[in-house]
Structures are given as C-alpha cells and as structure tokens.
C-alpha positions, 0 to 999 in steps of 0.5 A: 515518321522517317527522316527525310531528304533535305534540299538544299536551294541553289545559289543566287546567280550574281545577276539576280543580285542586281535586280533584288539589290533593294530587298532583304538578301533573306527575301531575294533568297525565298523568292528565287527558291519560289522561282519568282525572279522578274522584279515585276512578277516580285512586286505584284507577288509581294503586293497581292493586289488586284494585278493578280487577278484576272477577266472572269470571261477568259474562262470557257465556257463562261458566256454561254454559262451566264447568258443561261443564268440570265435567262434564268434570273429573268424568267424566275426559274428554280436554280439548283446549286450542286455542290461537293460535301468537303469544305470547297464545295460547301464554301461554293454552294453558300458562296453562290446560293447566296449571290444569286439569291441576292439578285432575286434568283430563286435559288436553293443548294444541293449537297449530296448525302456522302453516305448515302449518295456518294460524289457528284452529280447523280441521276436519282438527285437531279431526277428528284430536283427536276421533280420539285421545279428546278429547271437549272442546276449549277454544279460547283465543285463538281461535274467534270467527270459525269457525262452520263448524268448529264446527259440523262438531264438533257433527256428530262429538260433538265439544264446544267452549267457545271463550274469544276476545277477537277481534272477533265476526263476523256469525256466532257460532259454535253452541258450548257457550259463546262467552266474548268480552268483545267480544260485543254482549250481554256486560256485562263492565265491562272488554272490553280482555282479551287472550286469555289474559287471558279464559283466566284469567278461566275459570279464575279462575270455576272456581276459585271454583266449586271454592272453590280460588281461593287458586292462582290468583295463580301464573299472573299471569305469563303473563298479564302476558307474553300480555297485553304482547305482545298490545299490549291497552290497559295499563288497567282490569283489564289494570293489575292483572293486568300488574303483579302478574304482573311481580312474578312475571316479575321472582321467575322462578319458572319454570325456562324463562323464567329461561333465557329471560333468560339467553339473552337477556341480561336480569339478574334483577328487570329485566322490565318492559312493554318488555322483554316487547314487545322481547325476551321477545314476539319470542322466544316469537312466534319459534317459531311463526313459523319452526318449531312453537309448540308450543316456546315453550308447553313452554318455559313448562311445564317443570319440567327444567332441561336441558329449558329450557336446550335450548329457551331455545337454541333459542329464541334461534337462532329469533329470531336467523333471524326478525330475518335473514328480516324484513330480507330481506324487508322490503328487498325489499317496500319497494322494490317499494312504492316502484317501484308508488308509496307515495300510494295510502291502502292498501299491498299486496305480496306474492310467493312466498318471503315466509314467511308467519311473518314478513309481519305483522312486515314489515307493522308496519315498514312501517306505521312508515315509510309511515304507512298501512295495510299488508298483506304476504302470501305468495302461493300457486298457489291460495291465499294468506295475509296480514297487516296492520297499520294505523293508528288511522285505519282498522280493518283487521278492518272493512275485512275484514269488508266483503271476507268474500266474496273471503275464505277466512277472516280474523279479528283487531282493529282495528290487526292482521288477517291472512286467508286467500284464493283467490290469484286474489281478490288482485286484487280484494281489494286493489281493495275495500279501496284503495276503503274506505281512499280513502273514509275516509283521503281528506281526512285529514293521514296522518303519525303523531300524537304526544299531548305530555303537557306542555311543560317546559324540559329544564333543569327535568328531574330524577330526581322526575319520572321517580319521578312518572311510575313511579307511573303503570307499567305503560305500555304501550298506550293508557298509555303512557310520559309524552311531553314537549316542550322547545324551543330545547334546546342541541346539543353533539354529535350522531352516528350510531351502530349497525351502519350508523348507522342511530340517532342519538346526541344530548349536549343541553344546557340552562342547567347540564344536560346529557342524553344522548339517542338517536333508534332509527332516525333516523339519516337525519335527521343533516342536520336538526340545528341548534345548537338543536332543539325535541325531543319526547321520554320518559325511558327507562333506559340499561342497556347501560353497566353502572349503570341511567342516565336519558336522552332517547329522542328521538321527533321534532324540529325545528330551533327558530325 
C-alpha cells in the first residue's frame, strides 16, 4: 500500500445552512459531500422509503418481455433462466426461477460452467436446452453483449428475453426484448441496477400485470445480497431495495443462508453492506470459481436443511481453497510485474496455472497496491481468458470496446471486465491498450484518492457521531462509510498484528480519549509512525472480543508537522 491523496470536502455554502438548519451540522456536512443538496432529495435519501423506487415498465423493452413470459406461463412452456456464475447472477437466477416457478411456470436455471463454458450466453448451451424442450430462455445478469448467439437462437426457434445491466455494445442482440437500464434510448430514472436488481424489476412488472404484487417483498434479500456483492452505487433505487432486503437477511428466513452464517460464523441480526462484500459474496462467488455455480444457486433454493447444511460446508471449504489459490497466485503475478517493471500505466500478466476463477480477485489486489489498471489471465494453446479491474481514471470496458477486433468476446463495466482471446492476440492486446492507458493516464498523479468528509479533533469523537452517520446506511459504493481527518493525534502504542503481522494495531490518544485503531494490511508501514500522526479514518465495529465495540480502521497516515 502507497499513501494516498486525501480530498479535503468544500465548505458548506451559507445558503445550504438555511435548508439543513434542522439536522446535525455533522449530517448536513456528509450529505452535501454526496451531493445531495435539495431537502426533498435529503429526505427521501434518509427515509429510503418506497419514493425511491420507480414503475418497472418505464424500463425497455419491458412489455414486450412480459407479453412472452405470459404467453409462456399460459401455454406452460419450458423457460429457461440463464444466469451469470458470480453472486448477482446467482442471486438473479434463484430470484426469478424462483417467482415464476411460484406462478406455475415451468421454469428451471441455467448457470454456465466458468471453466468449461465460460461467460454468458453460449450457442452450444442454448442449443442443448432447445434439445431438452426450453423454448424460452431468460437471460439474467447477462446477454447484453451476445448478438450472435442470439441470433443463432432465433434460427432453431429458440426465444430469448434478456434482463442485463452491462454496458450495451455497438451491437444490440435481435431478442424479444433487451431490458438494460444502460441503453441509449431507455428512460429508467435510475441506470445503476445490478443484474439482479433488473430481475426484479421483471418480475415486480408481472406481478402487477397478475395483480400479485403483494409477493414480492419476500425476494428483497437476494436483491440486497446480489446487489452488494456487485459493488453498484448504494444510491437511489438501490438504498431502498439494499435496506429492505437486509431486514430479511438479518430475519434469514431462508434455511441455506442461515447455514451460511453459520458456517462462517456471522451471529444472528449482524448482516450489513460489509459483511456481504467480505464474507457472504466471497463465499457464493466461491463455487463458481472453483467448482460449478450452480451450488450456491441451490443453497439459496432449498428448503432441506440437511440440503443446506451439506452446501453451506461445502461452500465453506470452497472458499477456504479460493483464499489458498489467490495468494499462490497473486505472490507469483506480482513478482513477475515487478521483474518487467511496474511504470507502465496498464499492467498485464498472465501464464498457464493461473485458474481462470480467481485471475479477477488477484487482479483487484493488485490494482490496490499498483494503483493502475490490472489484468491477469490464464493462458491457453489457442486461446485465452482474462480479467480486469481498474481504477476510476479509466474505463476498462471502453478500453476493450476499442480492441473488439483482437477480442473473441468481452463484456463488463467501467471498473471490472474480463474477455475472451486468441492466445496469439496477446500481445498485441496488451500493445492497444498500454497505448489507451498512456494516452489517458499520462499526465495524471496515479495514487489512490481518498474524498475526507470533514476534519475533527479525535478528542471530539463520540458514539452520536457514529448514531449520526447510521441514518446515512446502507454504505457501500459511491456512499460510502463517512471518512474523517484529525491531526496531531497522540501514539501510545503501536504493533503488528496478524498471522505475519501484515496489519497494524494503533492505541491513539487525544486530551482524555482514547481509541483503539487498526490499519488492514499496513503492517509494513511500522516504520513511519511518529509519537504523533495525522490519520484519516471511519468508525467501524469491533466484533471479534465478544461486545460490539467502536474503533478507528486507519486509512493513511502521516507523521504531523
């Protein structure tokens, strides 16, 4: 980890006073920094409440998709839903096989092997699902970016309606219907759906259409779970359904993902934004990259506890093998990034026993440390597959679109991508898009920014402010957790902690207060700590000492002058 750029917010404007003169001072302060500055807008982003949420059929395509699901229900054909193998497309495939099956569709999920079919629709796949008497397939999470597949549906008699929320290509697949916020001509007040977001809203629109719009509430969880572990904005629309759905996460109604927090050890009534991105996501996503998705999907589904029981251990040991591989191989990518040099403005490795499960999660890491756009793939005889991350600077799938010809397939959003290509086309690849990086990143300070919501003396630091803030969750991307600044705060002990010490442990001292801080993965950084430091920092939960207890997770600091 480098230190970053801290961004310090702008003043409040005297005029805003007048409108927030009813609020904590701390409180008008964050909401400004979110740009949230109409009292109306501040009241319905507070409240998250139905104001939020908007009419499914403003979406495109969205009566065309239900007048064929209809149809489908009616004449009980076979529907296929087709989903993505991470946690929003899994969340998405239950979410919807699920709804419809409870209308009497005769409806049964579709996961792609990663390994062995790879991303998205495939014309093999929805060959062999024509073959079993699917005659209408329902993309979830995916679809966007497979005109051809789509149309070599269309030639066998094969239907599809694709619910997306990736970037729509040039070319728009020729299906029934394409619901994606993203598109061009849609207007969706909200874009920022996750994928399993847009399977709700599908089937919030036939629910309406049925007049059974009363069962809908009972899926908010894996919308707040895909949703979360998709890393969308935590705004608009995507507040309401988050924070609904956690209060059925924290009720686990469901029998596999209450053996889920069993096995990982989360107590009841403590899922929040954080522990889905740490613990739950990872473990969904977990099957998909080592095994067969298809798992976690029925984890989700089952009503048999010793189905869940078996899954959820299952699940557990997955994981346990996911962390193992991604430090193998994240040790070796970076020490050969290292060896060919880290100043180029796009980073690139690959090899052959990179597990093409876990390239994106190593590419993340290194994204962290490097702070540029990273992409790690394994490399095949004929053709290889890849992943990457980036950063804010620089989008990924647009880089991408610009290489569509060396590209057997791609597809993904501005910050995460991952494609498809002729092993030989490697080089070039990386060629095209080192130039895209250098000709947009050339003349930029590449170290990670970190926006500061206000500067207060730690001594002022009390549990109202960590109430204040509550009023703000769900945090998460593009809201995320209030970030503070205090100078020339006291050290009265510091140490690494950790299996290899790879974290540190801060006792830091103000006037008469006192707080316990840590710094995940800054255990290096022991030689920069002076008797007083400037921190940046949020206020997260202790739980690992039995009582919930406040303390500091330490984002970067310095040495005060």
């Amino acid at each position: 980890m480098n230190h970053s750029r801290w961004q310090l917010p702008p003043p409040l404007p005297r005029e805003h006073f007048a409108l927030t003169r009813d609020l904590h001072p701390l409180m008008a302060q964050l909401l400004y920094n979110r740009g949230i500055t109409d009292p109306a807008q501040m009241e319905s982003f507070l409240a998250a409440d139905e104001r939020l949420l908007h009419d499914p059929f403003l979406l495109p395509d969205m009566e065309k998709a239900i007048a064929r699901i209809y149809r489908a229900l009616l004449s009980g054909e076979g529907i296929a839903i087709y989903g993505d193998f991470d946690a929003d497309g899994i969340t998405a495939t239950a979410l919807l096989t699920q709804g419809l099956s409870s209308l009497g569709a005769n409806a049964i999920p579709y996961i792609p092997h990663r390994i062995e079919e790879g991303y998205g629709l495939t014309t093999a796949a929805l060959e062999g699902l024509h073959r079993e008497g699917v005659t209408l397939v329902v993309s979830v999470d995916c679809g966007i970016s497979a005109a051809p597949e789509v149309e070599g549906a269309r030639r066998i008699g094969l239907d599809i309606v694709i619910t997306d929320h990736h970037t729509v290509p040039p070319e728009m697949p020729s299906a029934i219907a394409v619901v994606d916020p993203k598109r061009a001509d849609s207007i969706y007040p909200f874009p920022e759906l996750a994928g399993v977001g847009v399977a709700f809203k599908l089937l919030q629109a036939l629910l309406i259409s049925l007049g059974k719009q009363g069962d809908l509430e009972q899926h908010l969880d894996l919308v707040a779970l895909g949703t979360v572990a998709d890393m969308v904005p935590l705004l608009g629309e995507n507040r309401y359904l988050v924070k609904r759905g956690l209060k059925l996460l924290n009720r686990a109604h469901r029998v596999g993902l209450r053996e889920l927090m069993r096995c990982a050890g989360l107590p009841p009534g403590s899922i929040d934004p954080e522990t889905i991105s740490w613990v739950l996501g990872p473990r969904l996503n977990a099957a998909g990259r080592l095994d067969h998705a298809i798992m976690s999907h029925d984890l989700l589904s089952t009503e048999s506890q010793e189905e869940a029981e078996r899954l959820a251990r299952l699940l557990e040991k997955r994981n346990a093998q996911r962390q193992r591989l991604s430090q193998e191989v994240l040790a070796k990518a970076r020490e050969r990034l290292i060896a060919q040099g880290t100043d180029s403005p796009l980073l690139m490795v690959g090899d052959e026993d990179y597990p093409p499960g876990i390239v994106g999660v190593v590419a993340g890491r290194l994204v962290e440390e490097f702070y540029r756009p990273v992409i790690v793939f394994e490399r095949g005889r004929e053709s290889s597959r890849g992943s990457g991350r980036s950063i804010p600077e620089f989008n990924l799938v647009a880089a991408l679109t610009q290489c569509r010809e060396l590209l057997s397939r791609f597809g993904g959003h501005p910050m995460a991508a991952g494609f498809t290509a002729s092993t030989e086309n490697l080089p070039h690849l990386e060629e095209r898009l080192t130039e895209i990086a250098r000709s947009q990143l050339a003349h930029l300070d590449l170290r990670p920014i970190i926006p500061i919501d206000a500067q207060i003396p730690l001594s002022t630091l009390r549990g109202e402010i960590f109430k204040v803030m509550q009023r703000l969750a769900p945090f998460g991307c593009a809201n995320p957790l209030p970030t503070f600044l205090s100078r020339g705060v006291g050290v009265v002990e510091s140490r690494g902690v950790g299996s290899e010490g790879e974290h540190l442990r801060l006792k830091l001292r103000e006037g008469e207060v006192t707080w316990d801080g840590i710094g995940f993965r800054m255990g290096h950084l022991m030689a920069e700590i002076t008797p007083r430091l400037d921190i940046v920092y949020n206020l997260g939960v202790d739980r690992w000492r039995g009582e919930p207890t406040l303390r500091l997770n330490i984002l970067d600091f310095v040495p005060s002058l």
